[in-house]
Residue, then its C-alpha position, 0 to 999 in steps of 0.5 A: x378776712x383778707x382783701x381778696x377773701x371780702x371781694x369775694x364775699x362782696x361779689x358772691x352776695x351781689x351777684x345773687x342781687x343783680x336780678x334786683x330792680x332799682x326803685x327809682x323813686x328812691x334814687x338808689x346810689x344817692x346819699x340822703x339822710x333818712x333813707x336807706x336800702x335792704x336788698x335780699x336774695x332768698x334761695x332755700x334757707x339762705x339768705x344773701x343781703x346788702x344793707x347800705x345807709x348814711x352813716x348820719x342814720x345809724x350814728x347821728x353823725x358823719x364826721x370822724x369821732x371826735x370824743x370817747x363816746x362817739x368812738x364808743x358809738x362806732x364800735x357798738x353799732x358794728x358789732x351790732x350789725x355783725x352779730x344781728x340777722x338784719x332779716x329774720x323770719x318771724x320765728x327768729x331762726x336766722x343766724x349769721x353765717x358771713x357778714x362784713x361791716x364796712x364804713x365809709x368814714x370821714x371822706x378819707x379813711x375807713x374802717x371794716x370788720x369781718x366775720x365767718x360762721x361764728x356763733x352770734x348773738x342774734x338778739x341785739x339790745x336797742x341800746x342805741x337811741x337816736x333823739x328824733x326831738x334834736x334842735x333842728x339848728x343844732x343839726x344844721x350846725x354839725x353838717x355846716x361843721x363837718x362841710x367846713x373841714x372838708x369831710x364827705x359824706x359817710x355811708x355804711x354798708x353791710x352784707x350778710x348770709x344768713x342761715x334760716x331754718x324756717x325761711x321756706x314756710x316763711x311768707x312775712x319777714x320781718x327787719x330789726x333795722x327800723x326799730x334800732x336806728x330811729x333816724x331810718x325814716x323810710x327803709x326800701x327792700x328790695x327782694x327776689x325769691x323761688x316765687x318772683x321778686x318783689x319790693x316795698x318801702x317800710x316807714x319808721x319803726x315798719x318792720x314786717x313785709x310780705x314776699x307775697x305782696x298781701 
């Protein structure tokens, strides 16, 4: 996808977002590990998306990679987000039309991926396991380590249109995201519709809300 090809994507998925509120409580634009946001904007059986977290929350880490394994962890992690639907009704019916994957990686470079209307495979594989019983010392040494070399924080953030059949009978959807990234403590969704808008927060390993708020 060319530069002007992906603004435009960017720009068409945010423009079907502004009517969202920010949830204040949790600070959105803040970079908090443990926390992410999921912002959706339904019309017909279509779904636009933008999905953005602390890299920290999907890799473990926020430093560039340093071993084959952690190069390895990048590549497997986006071509999950590009493949999986990060909103599904819960008969499964979304697919992916259009996505992009971009990282925010080291503090000074990045890396982004892109896709349109492919065929792609819903039915990602958890895979990914974060260790929720890591040494809490071990965690502060890396983010000690990474201050220390001068990286930044890195965020991810994705958006995606997806295709439902079943999305206008749909009043609960349901979101893959909490239960594949462990280290996604408290996800907040956000979300407008033919029937309002609406919002709620998803602890760990949450993954349905209601549109409807019941």
């Amino acid at each position: 996808m060319t530069p002007s090809k992906r603004s435009s994507l960017f720009l068409f998925t945010s423009s079907a977002l502004l009517a969202l509120p920010a949830i204040a409580s949790d600070n959105p634009g803040a970079h908090q590990h443990g926390h992410a946001e999921l912002q959706a904007a339904l019309d017909g059986n279509q779904i636009d998306l933008i999905f953005t977290s602390p890299a920290y929350n999907l890799l473990g880490f926020e430093h560039r990679p340093r071993t084959d394994d952690q190069k390895a962890l990048i590549t497997e992690t986006t071509e999950w987000l590009e493949r999986t639907p990060l909103i599904n009704t819960p008969d499964a019916s979304c697919t992916v039309a259009s996505v992009e994957v971009y990282q925010e990686a080291g503090g000074d470079s990045d890396d982004h991926h892109d896709h349109d209307n492919h065929d792609h495979d819903s039915h990602g594989h958890n895979d990914h396991k974060a260790e929720h019983g890591h040494d809490e010392h071990e965690h502060e040494h890396e983010h000690e380590h990474e201050h220390s070399e001068g990286y930044t924080h890195s965020d991810f953030e994705v958006t995606q249109i997806l295709n439902c059949t079943g999305l206008a009978s749909a009043e609960t959807l349901i979101t893959p995201l909490t239960e594949r990234f462990p280290e996604i403590e408290h996800l907040a969704v956000e979300w407008v519709w033919s029937g309002g808008q609406g919002s709620t927060r998803l602890e760990h390993t949450e993954r349905s809300f209601s549109l409807t708020g019941q």
